[in-house]
Every structure is written in structure tokens, then in C-alpha cells.
N, C-alpha and C positions, 0 to 999 in steps of 0.2 A: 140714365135719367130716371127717377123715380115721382110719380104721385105722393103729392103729399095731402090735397084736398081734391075735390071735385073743380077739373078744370084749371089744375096749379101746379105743376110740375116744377123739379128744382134739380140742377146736376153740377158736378164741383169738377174744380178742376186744383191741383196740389200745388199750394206756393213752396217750394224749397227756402226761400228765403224769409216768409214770415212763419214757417212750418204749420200754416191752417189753410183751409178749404177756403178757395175763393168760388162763393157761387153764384149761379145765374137761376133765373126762374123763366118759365114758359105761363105764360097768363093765358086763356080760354075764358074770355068774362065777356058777358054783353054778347055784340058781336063781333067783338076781336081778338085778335093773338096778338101780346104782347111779351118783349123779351126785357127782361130787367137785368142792367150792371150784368151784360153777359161777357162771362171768360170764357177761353176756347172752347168750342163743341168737338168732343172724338166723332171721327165719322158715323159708329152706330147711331150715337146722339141727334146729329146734326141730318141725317138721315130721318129719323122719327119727328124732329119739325117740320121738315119737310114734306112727311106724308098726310099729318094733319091741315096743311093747305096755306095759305098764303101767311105770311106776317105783316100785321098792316102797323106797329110800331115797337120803336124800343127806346124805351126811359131810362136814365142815367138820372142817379139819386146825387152825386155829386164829381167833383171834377178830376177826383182820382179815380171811379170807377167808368173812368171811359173803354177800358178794356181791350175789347174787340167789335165795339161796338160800329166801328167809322167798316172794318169788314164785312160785319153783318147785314148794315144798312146797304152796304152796294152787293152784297148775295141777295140779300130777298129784297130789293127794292123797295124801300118800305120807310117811313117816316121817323126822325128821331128828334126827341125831347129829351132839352136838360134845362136845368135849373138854370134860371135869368141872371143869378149873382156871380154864377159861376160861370156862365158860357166863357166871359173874354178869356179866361185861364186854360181855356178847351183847346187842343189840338183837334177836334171834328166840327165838322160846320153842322148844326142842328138846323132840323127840318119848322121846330118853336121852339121856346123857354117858355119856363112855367114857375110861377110862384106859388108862396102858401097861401092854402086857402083856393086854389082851385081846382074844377072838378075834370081831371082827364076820360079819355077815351074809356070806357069798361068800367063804368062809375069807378074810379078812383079818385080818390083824396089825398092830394098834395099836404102835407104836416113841413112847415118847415121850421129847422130847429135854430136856434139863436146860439152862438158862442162852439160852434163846434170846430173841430179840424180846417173844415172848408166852410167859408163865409156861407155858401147855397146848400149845403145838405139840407136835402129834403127825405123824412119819413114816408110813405103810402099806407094809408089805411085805405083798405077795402070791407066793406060792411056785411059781408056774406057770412053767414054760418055764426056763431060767437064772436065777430071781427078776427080781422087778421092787419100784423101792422109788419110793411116792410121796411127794413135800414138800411142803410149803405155803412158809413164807418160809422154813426152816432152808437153804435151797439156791436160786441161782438161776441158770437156762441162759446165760450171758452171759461171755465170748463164746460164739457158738454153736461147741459140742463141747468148752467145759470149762464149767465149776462154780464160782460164787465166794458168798462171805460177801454179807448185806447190810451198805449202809457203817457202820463202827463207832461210831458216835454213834448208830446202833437198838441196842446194847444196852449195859445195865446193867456190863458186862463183858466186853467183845470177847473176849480169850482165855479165857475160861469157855465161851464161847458155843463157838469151834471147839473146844475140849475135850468140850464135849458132841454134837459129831458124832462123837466117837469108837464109842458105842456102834452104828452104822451098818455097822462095818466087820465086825462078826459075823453080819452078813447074809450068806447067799449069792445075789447080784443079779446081773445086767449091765446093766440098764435102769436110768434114773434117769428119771421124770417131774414134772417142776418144776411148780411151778402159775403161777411167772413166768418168761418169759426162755423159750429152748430145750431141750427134750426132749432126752436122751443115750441111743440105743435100744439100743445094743449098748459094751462097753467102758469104763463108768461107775466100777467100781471103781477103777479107776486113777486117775481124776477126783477124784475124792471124796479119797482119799489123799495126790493134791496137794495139795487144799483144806486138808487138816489140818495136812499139812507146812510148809507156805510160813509 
């Protein structure tokens, strides 16, 4: 598990089958711990959450990155949130659903994206430092230090799909944190911008 910002931790765990890094983050905001689209924790890892002290939630950004999440909720007994469009499609029974446009536990900010893979993908902007915006699939790190689309046969409508990353760009971020692929810690808006242009 590595620090990537103050109170943001992020650790991967290797798809063999998409050949990228599926990751999870550790939130420290406000006064919570939250785990986001988390994939397995190796014992060191899962180990070092646990020393930092309770988890009081974990967010699922949409209905494929349910993960490990229905295990982790019954390890640290702790509350879980997914997006309202997509719960019925859940295999976990969530603790709330959450739409865009509202503000979760550790000031976060729900962004949610229109036309993508999953009807409920939802973004997280957190407003700390230069912004930081979280994805689940709407983004993924690949190559490492730019940003691309998943392949256009996942949606319903490829250019609807990059038209709905437009609303992203009224963020003020630098950080992008993917939940596939490579993290962009610093310089992401120009990334993102590509992405929509191309």
C-alpha cells in the first residue's frame, strides 16, 4: 500500500485477465476511513488498515466494482454505499445508495456520469489540495500518465459515453485516481481533455 496524498492511500491487486492493476484506495478525510472499489487486501496490507483504526465506510463507484467489497463490509463491520441506479444489478446489499450531486461521509462529492458502461457510474471529487477526482471504469490509467476510454463494444454508445465525461471538466482537480490501470497524481486535466478530444 502506498501514500499517494496526505490521508489517501492506494494498493493494486493484478488482473491476469484484463492484464492491469485493479485498485482500491484507503480515504483518512474528515473523520473517516473509507475504502473505495476495494480488491483483495495481501495480509501486510490488510494488516496496516487495520492498525490505523476502525473503517467506518466503503463506496462502490459502480456495479462492477463490487469487488471484495460484501467481505470487507462483514471484516470491519462498517457501512457500504453504492450508486442507486445500479444497486438492483448488485450482488451486496448496501448499507445507502447515493446519487449525483451528493455530498458523502469526508466531504465527498458524488459526480455522476451519463452514458457510460454502467447506467450508475459515479466519479468522487474530493476538494482537498488541487482537487482530486476518483473513477471506477469511466477512466482508465493506461498507458501509464495518460487516460483512455474502455474498448467501445462496453458501451451502449461509445460517443455518448465520451460526451459524458464532459461533465468532469468543471471540476477543479490535478489528480486522477483510476480504479484500473495507472493513477495520474499531478497534471490529469490535460489528460482527461485529451480523452475527450481525440
Amino acid at each position: 500500500m502506498k501514500q499517494l496524498f496526505p490521508g489517501i492511500w492506494q494498493w493494486s491487486w493484478f488482473s491476469q485477465e484484463k492484464q492491469l492493476d485493479f485498485n482500491g484506495l484507503l480515504l483518512d478525510v474528515g473523520e473517516h476511513r473509507i475504502l473505495v472499489d476495494p480488491p483483495p487486501l495481501v495480509p501486510d496490507d490488510l494488516e496496516q488498515v487495520k492498525r490505523g483504526g476502525a473503517i467506518d465506510y466503503i463506496v462502490v463507484t459502480n456495479r462492477d466494482h463490487e469487488r471484495e467489497a460484501a467481505a470487507y463490509q462483514a471484516e470491519f463491520k462498517c457501512q457500504l454505499y453504492v450508486p442507486e441506479i445500479d444497486a438492483p444489478q448488485m450482488q451486496v446489499k448496501p448499507t445507502k445508495t447515493f446519487r449525483g450531486g451528493e455530498l458523502l461521509p469526508g466531504g465527498i462529492w458524488v459526480v455522476h456520469l451519463r452514458d457510460q458502461k454502467s447506467p450508475g457510474e459515479c466519479a468522487l471529487f474530493i476538494p482537498q489540495g488541487k482537487g482530486i477526482l476518483i473513477v471506477g471504469d469511466a477512466l482508465i490509467g493506461k498507458p501509464p500518465g495518460s487516460l483512455s476510454m474502455l474498448p467501445a463494444d462496453k458501451y451502449a454508445d461509445a460517443a455518448k459515453a465520451k460526451e459524458g465525461l464532459r461533465r468532469l471538466l468543471r471540476y477543479n482537480f490535478d489528480a486522477i485516481l483510476v480504479g484500473d490501470g495507472v493513477s495520474i497524481l499531478g497534471g490529469a486535466k490535460p489528460a482527461l481533455e485529451r480523452v475527450i478530444q481525440s
